[in-house]
C-alpha positions, 0 to 999 in steps of 0.5 A: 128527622120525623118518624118517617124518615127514621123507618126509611133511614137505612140505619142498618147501612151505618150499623157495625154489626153482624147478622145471621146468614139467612140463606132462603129457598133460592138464596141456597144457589150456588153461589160465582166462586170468585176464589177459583175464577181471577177476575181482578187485578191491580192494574197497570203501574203508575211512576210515581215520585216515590215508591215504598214496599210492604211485605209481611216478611219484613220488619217495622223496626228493621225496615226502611220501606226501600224495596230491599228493606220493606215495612211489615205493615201498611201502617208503618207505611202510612207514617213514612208518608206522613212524615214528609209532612205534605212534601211530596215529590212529584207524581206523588207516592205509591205504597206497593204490598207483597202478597200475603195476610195482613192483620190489623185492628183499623187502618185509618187514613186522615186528613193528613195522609191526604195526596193532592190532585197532581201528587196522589197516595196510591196503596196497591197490591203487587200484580197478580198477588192476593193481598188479604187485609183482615181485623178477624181473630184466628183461633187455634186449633187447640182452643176447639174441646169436645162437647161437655155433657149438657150441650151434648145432651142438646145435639139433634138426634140425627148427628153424633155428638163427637162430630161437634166442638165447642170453643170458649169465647168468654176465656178467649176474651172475644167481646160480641158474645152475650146477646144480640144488639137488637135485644129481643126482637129487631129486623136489623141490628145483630152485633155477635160474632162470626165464624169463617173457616178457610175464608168462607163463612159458615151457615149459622143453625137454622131450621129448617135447613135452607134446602130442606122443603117442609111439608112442601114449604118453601125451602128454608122456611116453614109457616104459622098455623094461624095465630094465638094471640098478638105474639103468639101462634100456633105451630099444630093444631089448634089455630084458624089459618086461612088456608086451613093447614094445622100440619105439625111442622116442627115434629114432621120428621120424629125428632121431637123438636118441640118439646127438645126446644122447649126443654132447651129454653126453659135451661136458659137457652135462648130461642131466636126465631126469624119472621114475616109475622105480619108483612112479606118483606122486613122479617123481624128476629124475634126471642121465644118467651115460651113453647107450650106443647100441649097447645101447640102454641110458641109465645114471643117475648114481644108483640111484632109490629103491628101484631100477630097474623098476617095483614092480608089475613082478616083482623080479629073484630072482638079480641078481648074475648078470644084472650085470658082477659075477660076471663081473668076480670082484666077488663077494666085494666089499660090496654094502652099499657099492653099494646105497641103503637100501630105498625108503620109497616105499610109505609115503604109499601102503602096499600090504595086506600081509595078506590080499586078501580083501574083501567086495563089497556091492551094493543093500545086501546082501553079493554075493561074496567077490572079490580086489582085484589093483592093477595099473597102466593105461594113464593110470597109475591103479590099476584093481580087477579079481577075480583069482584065488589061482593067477594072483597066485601065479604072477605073484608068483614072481620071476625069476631071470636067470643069467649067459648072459643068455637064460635065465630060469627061475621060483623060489617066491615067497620071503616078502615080510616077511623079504626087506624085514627082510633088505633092511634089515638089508643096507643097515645093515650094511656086512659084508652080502655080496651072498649076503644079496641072494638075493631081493628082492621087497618087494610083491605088486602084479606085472603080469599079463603074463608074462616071456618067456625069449627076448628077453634076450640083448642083450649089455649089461654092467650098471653096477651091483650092486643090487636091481632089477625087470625093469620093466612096460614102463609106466614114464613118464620124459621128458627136460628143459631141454635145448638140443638139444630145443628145438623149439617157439616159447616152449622154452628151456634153461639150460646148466650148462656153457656158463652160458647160457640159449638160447631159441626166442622167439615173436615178435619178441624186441625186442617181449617183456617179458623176466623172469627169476626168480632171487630165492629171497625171497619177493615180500611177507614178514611176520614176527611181525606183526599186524593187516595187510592186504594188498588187490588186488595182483598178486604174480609173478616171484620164484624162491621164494614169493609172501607168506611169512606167519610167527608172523603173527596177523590178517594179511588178504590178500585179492583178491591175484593170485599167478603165475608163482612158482617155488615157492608161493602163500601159506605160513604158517607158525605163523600164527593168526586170518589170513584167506585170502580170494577170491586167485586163484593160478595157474602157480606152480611148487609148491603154492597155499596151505600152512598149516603148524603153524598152532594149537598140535596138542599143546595143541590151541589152535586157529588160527581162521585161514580160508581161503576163495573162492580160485581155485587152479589150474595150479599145481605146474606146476614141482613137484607139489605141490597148491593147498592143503596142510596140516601139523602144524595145528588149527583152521582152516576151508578153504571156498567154494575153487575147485581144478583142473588140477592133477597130483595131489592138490588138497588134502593135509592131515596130521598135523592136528587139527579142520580144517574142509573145506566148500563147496569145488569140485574138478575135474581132478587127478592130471593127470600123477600116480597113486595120489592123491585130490581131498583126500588124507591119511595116515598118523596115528593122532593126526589126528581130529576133521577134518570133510570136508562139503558138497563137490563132487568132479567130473570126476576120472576119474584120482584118487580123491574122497576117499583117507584112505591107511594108518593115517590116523584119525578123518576124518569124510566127510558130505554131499558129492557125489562124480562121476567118480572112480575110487574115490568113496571110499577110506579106511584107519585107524581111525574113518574114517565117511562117511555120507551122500555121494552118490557119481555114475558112480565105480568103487566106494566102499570100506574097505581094510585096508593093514597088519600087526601089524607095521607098523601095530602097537602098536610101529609109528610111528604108534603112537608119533606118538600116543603123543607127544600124552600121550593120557592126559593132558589136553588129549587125555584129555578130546579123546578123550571129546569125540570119542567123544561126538560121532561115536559110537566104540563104543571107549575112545579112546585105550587101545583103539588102543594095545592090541594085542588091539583089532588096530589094523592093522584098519580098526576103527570105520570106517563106510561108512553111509546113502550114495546110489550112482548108477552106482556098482556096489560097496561093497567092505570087507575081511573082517578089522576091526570095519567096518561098512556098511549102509544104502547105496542105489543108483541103477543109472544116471545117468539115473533120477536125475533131475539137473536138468542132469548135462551141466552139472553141476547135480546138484539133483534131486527124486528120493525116493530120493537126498534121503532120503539127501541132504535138504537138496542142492538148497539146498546144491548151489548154494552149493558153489564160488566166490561174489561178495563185496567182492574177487571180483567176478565167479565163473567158470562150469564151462565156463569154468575147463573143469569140464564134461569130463575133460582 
């Protein structure tokens, strides 16, 4: 796997860890309150040949799994069967569970506990019964001691010390308690403990709180006052923001958080601050080395990726200078020793590097020529504004500081592809000296407000010599799981120092039913099995996955509640034929449901496995990963599920072949991230074939709808309903066709063009992921015919795309076609690519749609124009979403999981 494939391999997806809860600005909503509101059930009763009962009354020893005599526990169960030794009578066997809890390390099913087609094993939970399978550490109350002297010396000034408990975690023998998995600085890997009281997890510290507004930040968050050094910035005054704001954040409220904090660290407590240092999407965890008061400045122990400062904020062109390095007589010493590599983070979010010239098109016809500037605003999106050639040019010079400190002063822009080859060639080279650093600016996205040359002088002495950005000032960062900002009832804190864990309860302490997750195996895990049900249970409390489904064939889960889980729903990994059906997943630490190499994509067998009418929100609550994820798969259909409140994406599919994506509603994503869509992918030229239809984007005013991102190819977008988002439509690579999309109250829809001969040539990755496929061979050879049958390519697949004289950094073959826009001034294509766009048509506003109910959303209509587009929407509309079957008994309306706003 090449370096590429390993940054887009959604490690996190398999990674049994857990994470802290990360509630942004919009993710604090209120959440659906699935305890209060019944929406599942087991469904109706299959006859089986034999039927064994489990309650958590009886006994293993005592039991004989007769209904008179049940089982304790499912594995006891599980043996009986496996006692038959494939016997199995006809109709095959049900395992019938009483209500209750049940507790269990991992409940494992192989190969030998696998049914047949006509004789399945079915473990379902008595109707109407809720049935709790958990791996998590009840703690007694008796465990919880009041504060000792120095932690209570740590509490916020604002909270009485006797309100919080500390619990010895090292005496009770819990294991992820010493430190996060990801080390120092990581985006994904947590790995410690977590806390649920009464079967709702508790918010680890943060500040600023999540509906706390600092300085009229964005909730949850507060900014960078522009940068330091390469991991190190400023808090007050003392830095160069772009936006010119030095406000002192931390000691805003007189609670003297600076020097409490650094008082803190230097005792030995670990400082964990969350970041978007450099990027509006991937916040890296980063541990504090150092709080210098007098300066204003907080030091991380590591250097992020790609640097300090925000890279749509200018590059520090002479940084040598504005470091302790030529002061010290270091000059002469290897940079390459001190820097990371170059950041790779722009690789799932590519910036055109060639021209910024598009075509705007409105009511059908091409308008003007304008220059699309990305710029970061106040929620941390990317807004489109005309720019012109002067402004970019001078916002683009980078900025030199010298040794006094004060003076600034402007050098030409130095070229953009050298200084990353020299960038690249410094990170792996060890002789490079610091002179192969002359300039360092790697993108063209800088922010439009100027440096000022007067506000520099702070005195600071930086820590480090590397390439960094002065930083917009916009930098979002907050600190977390920290004793001393423990100030809201339900906040609690893990110390690695002191081995404790301190919480602030709600309530009574002796009357909550207290959890701790610190079990990374999965709940439920079935390996290499086949011919399995799993019906009606409510799955929580393990440190890593919920059901782990591997080399499974026909594996049913249905009617299941998985929650409060460090890491993920469902993962299936390898898994063919299985059936995903009306689950409803919330509050879990990373993604919902993942599907990884499911099928065989070489051979392009496809998996037959269904994912349908799950409820997936609330979720990448500790990691943000989304409710539905998809890697290196073919063949499987994603329908009829409800997806929202989530931080970024809300489905990420990649480097996969003829997925089905229909019928599905998505609301409210990209809470606490940037630069992401409701149905996000990237980055293959191999991926055709998937079909996007009949789905419902709504209420997205943070994302956009659809983002095929640089170099993805061969989506097909058609029939779907697109409202609120910030680009309706955005797609990239080649072979990209949406036709037929009724796009409502969004920005634009648009073709962009992200790359060079260079990067996105005959000899880039994405060239040889292809050619690793062996396209001119069968399957492929002929899979390429199919497609270009089937969805009308006017080129030869797959030779054109090899060909360096086809341009395969265009956007060639991409169509934006017969789409209806309704409040939606622009289609915007670049000038460069065989692209093409006609006959779309457009409505000016919401109103003369006719929409039978836009406030709530019932965007059935009867008006000529969007149906001529759109011909069978109204009998389409109504089946989009949720719908009542067997195990959902009861589908939620928009105002309920609160899909008639933004939050």
């Amino acid at each position: 796997m090449n370096k590429l494939q390993k940054m887009i391999s959604l490690t996190a997806i398999v990674a049994l860890g857990t994470t802290l809860v990360q509630p942004g600005e919009y993710a604090a909503a209120d959440q659906v309150n699935n305890r209060e509101v019944v929406t599942l059930d087991s469904g109706a009763a299959a006859k089986t040949g034999l039927n064994l009962y489990v309650d958590s009354a009886g006994s293993d020893s005592s039991g004989d799994g007769s209904k008179s005599k049940p089982f304790a526990t499912l594995t006891a169960a599980r043996d009986a069967i496996r006692a038959l030794h494939g016997d199995l009578p006809a109709g095959g066997v049900t395992v019938w569970v009483k209500g209750g809890e049940y507790e269990l390390s991992n409940f494992e099913l192989t190969a030998e506990d696998s049914g047949t087609a006509d004789k399945p094993i079915m473990y379902r939970t008595y109707s109407g019964e809720q049935v709790t399978l958990t791996n998590g550490v009840h703690i007694d109350t008796s465990d919880w001691k009041p504060l000792g002297k120095d932690a209570a010396a740590r509490v916020h000034p604002d909270v009485y010390a006797d309100d919080l408990y500390e619990l010895d975690v090292q005496k009770l023998g819990l294991q992820h308690i010493h430190h996060f998995s990801g080390g120092t600085s990581f985006t994904e890997q947590w790995g410690i403990i977590d806390l649920i009281a009464d079967g709702v997890r508790q918010p680890i510290s943060q500040w600023p709180n999540p509906g706390e507004s600092v300085n009229k930040h964005r909730k949850g968050w507060t900014t960078a006052n522009g940068s330091a050094d390469a991991k190190s910035f400023y808090y007050g005054e003392g830095g160069i923001p772009e936006n010119g704001d030095t406000t002192d954040t931390l000691d805003l409220d007189g609670t003297n958080r600076a020097a409490r904090w650094q008082k803190s660290l230097e005792s030995g407590h670990p400082l964990y601050l969350k970041g978007f240092w450099r990027t509006v999407w991937s916040p890296i965890t980063s541990s504090v080395q150092h709080i210098d008061t007098k300066h204003h400045v907080i030091t991380l122990k590591d250097i992020p990726d790609g640097g300090m400062g925000s890279k749509w904020s200018k590059a520090v062109e002479d940084y040598r200078s504005s470091t302790s390095a030529a002061k010290s007589g270091q000059t002469g010493q290897s940079l390459a020793a001190q820097t990371t590599p170059p950041s790779e983070d722009d690789a799932l979010h590519d910036n055109d590097t060639s021209s910024k010239s598009y075509l705007v098109y409105k009511d059908g016809g091409a308008a003007q020529t304008m220059t699309l500037k990305e710029e970061q605003s106040n929620d941390s999106l990317l807004e489109t504004k005309p720019s012109s050639p002067e402004k970019d040019a001078e916002e683009n010079t980078p900025v030199k500081l010298t040794d006094k400190g004060a003076e600034l002063s402007s050098l030409p822009s130095a070229n953009q592809e050298s200084t990353k080859e020299t960038t690249k060639a410094a990170a792996d080279n060890s002789s490079v000296t610091s002179d192969a650093y002359g300039s360092v600016q790697d993108d063209v996205y800088s922010s439009t407000n100027s440096v000022s040359d007067d506000v520099y002088d702070s005195g600071y002495i930086a820590k480090i010599r590397a390439p960094y950005r002065i930083g917009t000032g916009t930098e979002e960062w907050q600190a977390l799981n920290y004793l001393d900002e423990i100030d809201q009832p339900g906040e609690w804190a893990l110390d690695f120092k002191d081995k404790k864990l301190y919480y602030y309860p709600k309530g009574n302490l002796k009357d909550l039913n207290m959890i701790i997750a610190d079990d990374e195996n999965p709940v439920v895990s079935l390996n290499n099995a086949s011919h399995i049900q799993l019906i009606g249970f409510t799955i929580e409390g393990s440190m890593g996955n919920g059901i782990e489904l591997k080399n499974t064939d026909h594996i049913t889960l249905a009617g299941n509640t998985l929650r409060n889980l460090g890491n993920g729903g469902v993962l299936d990994v390898g898994g063919k034929n299985n059936l995903l059906q009306s689950n409803d997943i919330y509050e879990t630490g990373g993604f919902g449901i993942s599907m990884n190499s499911a099928g065989d994509r070489k051979k392009l067998i496809p998996a037959n496995s269904r994912v349908t009418n799950n409820h997936i929100h609330n979720v990448g609550e500790l990691t943000h990963l989304e409710p539905l994820l998809v890697r290196d798969s073919v063949g499987i259909q994603f329908d009829h599920n409800l997806l929202h409140d989530v931080p970024k994406d809300a489905v990420r599919y990649v480097y996969s072949n003829n997925l089905t994506f229909e019928y599905n509603e998505v609301h409210n994503t990209s809470l606490i991230e940037g630069d992401t869509g409701a149905f996000y992918t990237a980055q293959d030229w191999a991926s055709y074939g998937n079909v996007l239809r009949y789905n419902f984007i709504h209420h997205n005013k943070r994302s956009n709808g659809f983002y095929s991102d640089g170099a993805d190819s061969g989506d097909n977008y058609h029939y779907n309903i697109i409202q609120g988002s910030t680009k309706g439509i955005l797609l990239n690579g080649h072979d990209n066709i949406a036709t037929n999309n009724l796009v409502i109250d969004s920005n634009m829809i648009q073709v962009d063009q992200r790359g060079d001969s260079k990067s996105h040539g005959v000899n880039s990755i994405f060239a040889d992921q292809l050619r690793e496929m062996n396209p001119g061979s069968n399957p492929w050879a002929n899979y390429g015919k199919v497609l270009q049958d089937t969805y009308g390519y006017d080129h030869d697949l797959w030779s054109s795309i090899l060909d360096p004289n086809w341009h395969p950094e265009y956007p060639n073959g991409t169509k934006m076609t017969d789409n209806m826009l309704v409040n939606t001034p622009d289609v915007v294509v670049p000038k460069v690519g065989d692209v093409k766009v006609a006959n779309n048509d457009s409505i000016s506003n919401v109103s003369d749609a006719g929409f039978y109910d836009y406030n709530k959303m019932d965007l059935r209509t009867d008006n000529a124009k969007i149906l001529a587009k759109f011909p069978n929407l109204n009998d389409v509309f109504p089946k989009i979403g949720l719908q009542k079957d067997e195990y959902r008994i009861r589908v939620l309306t928009r105002e309920e999981t609160r899909g008639l706003s933004n939050h």
